[in-house]
C-alpha positions in Angstrom: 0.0 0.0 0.0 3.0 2.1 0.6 4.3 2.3 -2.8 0.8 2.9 -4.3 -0.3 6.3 -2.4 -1.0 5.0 1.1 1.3 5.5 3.0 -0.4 7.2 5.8 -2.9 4.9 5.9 -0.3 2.2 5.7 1.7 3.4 8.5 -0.9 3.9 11.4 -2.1 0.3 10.2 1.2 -1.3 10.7 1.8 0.8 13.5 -1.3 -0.8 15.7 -1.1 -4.0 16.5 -4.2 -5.2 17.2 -5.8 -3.6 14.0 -3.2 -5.0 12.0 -3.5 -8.5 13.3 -7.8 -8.3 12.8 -6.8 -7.5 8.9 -4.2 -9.9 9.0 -6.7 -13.1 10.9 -9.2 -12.0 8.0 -6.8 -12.1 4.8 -7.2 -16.3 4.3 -11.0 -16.3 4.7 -11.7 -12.9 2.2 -10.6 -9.2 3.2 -11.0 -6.2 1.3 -9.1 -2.9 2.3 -10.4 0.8 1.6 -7.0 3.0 1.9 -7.6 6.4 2.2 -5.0 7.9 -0.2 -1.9 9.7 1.2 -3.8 13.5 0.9 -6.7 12.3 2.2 -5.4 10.3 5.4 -3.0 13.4 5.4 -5.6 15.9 6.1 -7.4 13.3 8.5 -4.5 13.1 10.3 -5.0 15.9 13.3 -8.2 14.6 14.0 -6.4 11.0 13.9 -3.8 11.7 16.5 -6.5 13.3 19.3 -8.4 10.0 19.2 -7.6 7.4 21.3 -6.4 4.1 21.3 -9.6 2.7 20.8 -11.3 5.2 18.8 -7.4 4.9 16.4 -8.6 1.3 16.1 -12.2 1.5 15.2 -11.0 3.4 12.6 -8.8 1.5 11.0 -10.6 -1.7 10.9 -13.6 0.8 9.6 -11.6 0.3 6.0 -11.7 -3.5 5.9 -14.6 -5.7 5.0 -14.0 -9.5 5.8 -15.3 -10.6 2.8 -13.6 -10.3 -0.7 -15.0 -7.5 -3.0 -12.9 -7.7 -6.3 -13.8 -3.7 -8.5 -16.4 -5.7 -10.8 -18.4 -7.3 -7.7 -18.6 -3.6 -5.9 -20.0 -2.2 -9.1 -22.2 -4.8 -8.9 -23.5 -4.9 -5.6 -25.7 -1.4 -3.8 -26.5 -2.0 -0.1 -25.1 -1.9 3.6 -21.6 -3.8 4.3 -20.8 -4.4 7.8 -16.9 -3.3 8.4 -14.1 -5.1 10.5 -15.2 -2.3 13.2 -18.6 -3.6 13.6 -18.8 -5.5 16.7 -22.0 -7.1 18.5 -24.2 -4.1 19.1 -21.9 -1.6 17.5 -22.7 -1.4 13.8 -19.7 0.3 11.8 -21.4 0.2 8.5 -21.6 2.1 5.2 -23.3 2.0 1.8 -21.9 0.8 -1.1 -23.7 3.0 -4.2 -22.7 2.4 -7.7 -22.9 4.6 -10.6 -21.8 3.3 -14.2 -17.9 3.0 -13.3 -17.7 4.9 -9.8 -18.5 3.4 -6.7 -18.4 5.2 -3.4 -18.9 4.0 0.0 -21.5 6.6 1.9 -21.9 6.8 5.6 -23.7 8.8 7.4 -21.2 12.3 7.1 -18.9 11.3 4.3 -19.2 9.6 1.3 -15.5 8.3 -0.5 -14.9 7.4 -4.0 -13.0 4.3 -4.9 -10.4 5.8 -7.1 -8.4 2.7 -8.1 -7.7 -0.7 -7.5 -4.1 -1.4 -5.9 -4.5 -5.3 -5.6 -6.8 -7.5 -6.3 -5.9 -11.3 -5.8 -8.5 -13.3 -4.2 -8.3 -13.5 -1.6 -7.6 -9.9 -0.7 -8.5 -6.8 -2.5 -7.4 -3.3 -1.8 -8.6 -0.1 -3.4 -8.2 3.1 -2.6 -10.4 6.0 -1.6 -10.4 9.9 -2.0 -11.4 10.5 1.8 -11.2 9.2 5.2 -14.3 6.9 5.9 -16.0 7.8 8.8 -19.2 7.2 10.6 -21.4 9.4 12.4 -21.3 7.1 15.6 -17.7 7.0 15.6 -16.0 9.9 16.2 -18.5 10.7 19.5 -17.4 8.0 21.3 -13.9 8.1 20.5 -12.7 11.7 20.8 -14.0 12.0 24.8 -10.1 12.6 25.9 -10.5 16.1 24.3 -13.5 17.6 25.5 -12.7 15.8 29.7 -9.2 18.2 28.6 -11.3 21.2 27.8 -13.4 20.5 31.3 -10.8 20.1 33.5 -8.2 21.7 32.8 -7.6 25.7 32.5 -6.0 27.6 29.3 -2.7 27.5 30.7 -2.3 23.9 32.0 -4.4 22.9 28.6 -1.3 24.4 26.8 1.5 22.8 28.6 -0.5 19.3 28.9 -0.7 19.2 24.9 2.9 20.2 24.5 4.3 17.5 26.8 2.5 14.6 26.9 -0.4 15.2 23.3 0.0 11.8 22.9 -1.2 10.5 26.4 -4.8 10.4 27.6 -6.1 12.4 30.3 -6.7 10.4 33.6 -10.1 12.3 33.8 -11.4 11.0 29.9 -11.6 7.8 31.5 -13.8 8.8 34.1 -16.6 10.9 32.1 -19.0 8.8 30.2 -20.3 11.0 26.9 -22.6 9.5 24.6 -24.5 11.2 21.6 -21.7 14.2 21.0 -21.5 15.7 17.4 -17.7 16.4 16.5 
């Protein structure tokens, strides 16, 4: 994927484990990938780095289906796929709508267009996409660290927090249940 304009994408795969190992588990039994090209996941990527581990993994696994999808059966096929991210009660869906030659996968805020088709040897397929898939559902539940920052903490110690430790989780995020925010 690398080589082929997803590097981003690419990189925060490889880089967490446990989404990397749920494509991985999937590969032999059918997986397709949706990799946000490099501009796309580029422009994604602030938002990206304030979630947190969690919500960095529902994300990811929101671009794989477990099934094999080659170009010709997506332009084939309209309706709801379930993604990797779908789990029990949590439904990480979106809509596959063809058009003639373009396909796009719609959710609920953004709808991508497959742009091209980087491999596609059953059993794995990966194409790529013009945007960042994302569903409405997800990013409420998995940006929380953020707004427990902008409650507990004043200006000042907000500044210094996100200069030293961005990368870590406020202790308090764990401790405020939010449900239902918009981003």
């Amino acid at each position: 994927m690398s080589a082929h304009g997803c590097k981003f994408f690419s990189d925060a795969l490889t880089s967490n484990f446990d989404a990397l190992k749920t494509f991985t588990d999937n590969v032999e039994g059918g997986l397709t990938v949706f990799c946000p090209m490099d501009d796309a996941f580029k422009n994604f990527m602030p938002k990206f780095k304030n979630l947190t581990a969690d919500g960095k993994d529902s994300l990811l696994l929101y671009h794989g289906v477990p099934i094999y999808e080659s170009m010709a059966m997506l332009k084939s096929n309209n309706g709801l796929m379930n993604t990797l991210a779908t789990d029990g009660a949590k439904k990480f869906d979106f809509t596959v709508q063809n058009d003639g030659e373009d396909v796009t996968l719609k959710t609920k805020i953004v709808t991508a267009k497959i742009t091209g088709t980087l491999i596609d040897e059953q059993p794995l397929a990966i194409h790529s996409l013009d945007k960042v898939s994302t569903s409405l559902d997800y990013p409420s539940s998995f940006f929380i660290h953020s707004l427990s920052l902008s409650l507990s903490l004043n200006n000042a110690e907000l500044h210094q927090w996100r200069r030293s430790s961005a990368s870590l989780p406020h202790p308090l995020s764990l401790l405020i249940p939010i449900t239902n925010l918009r981003p």
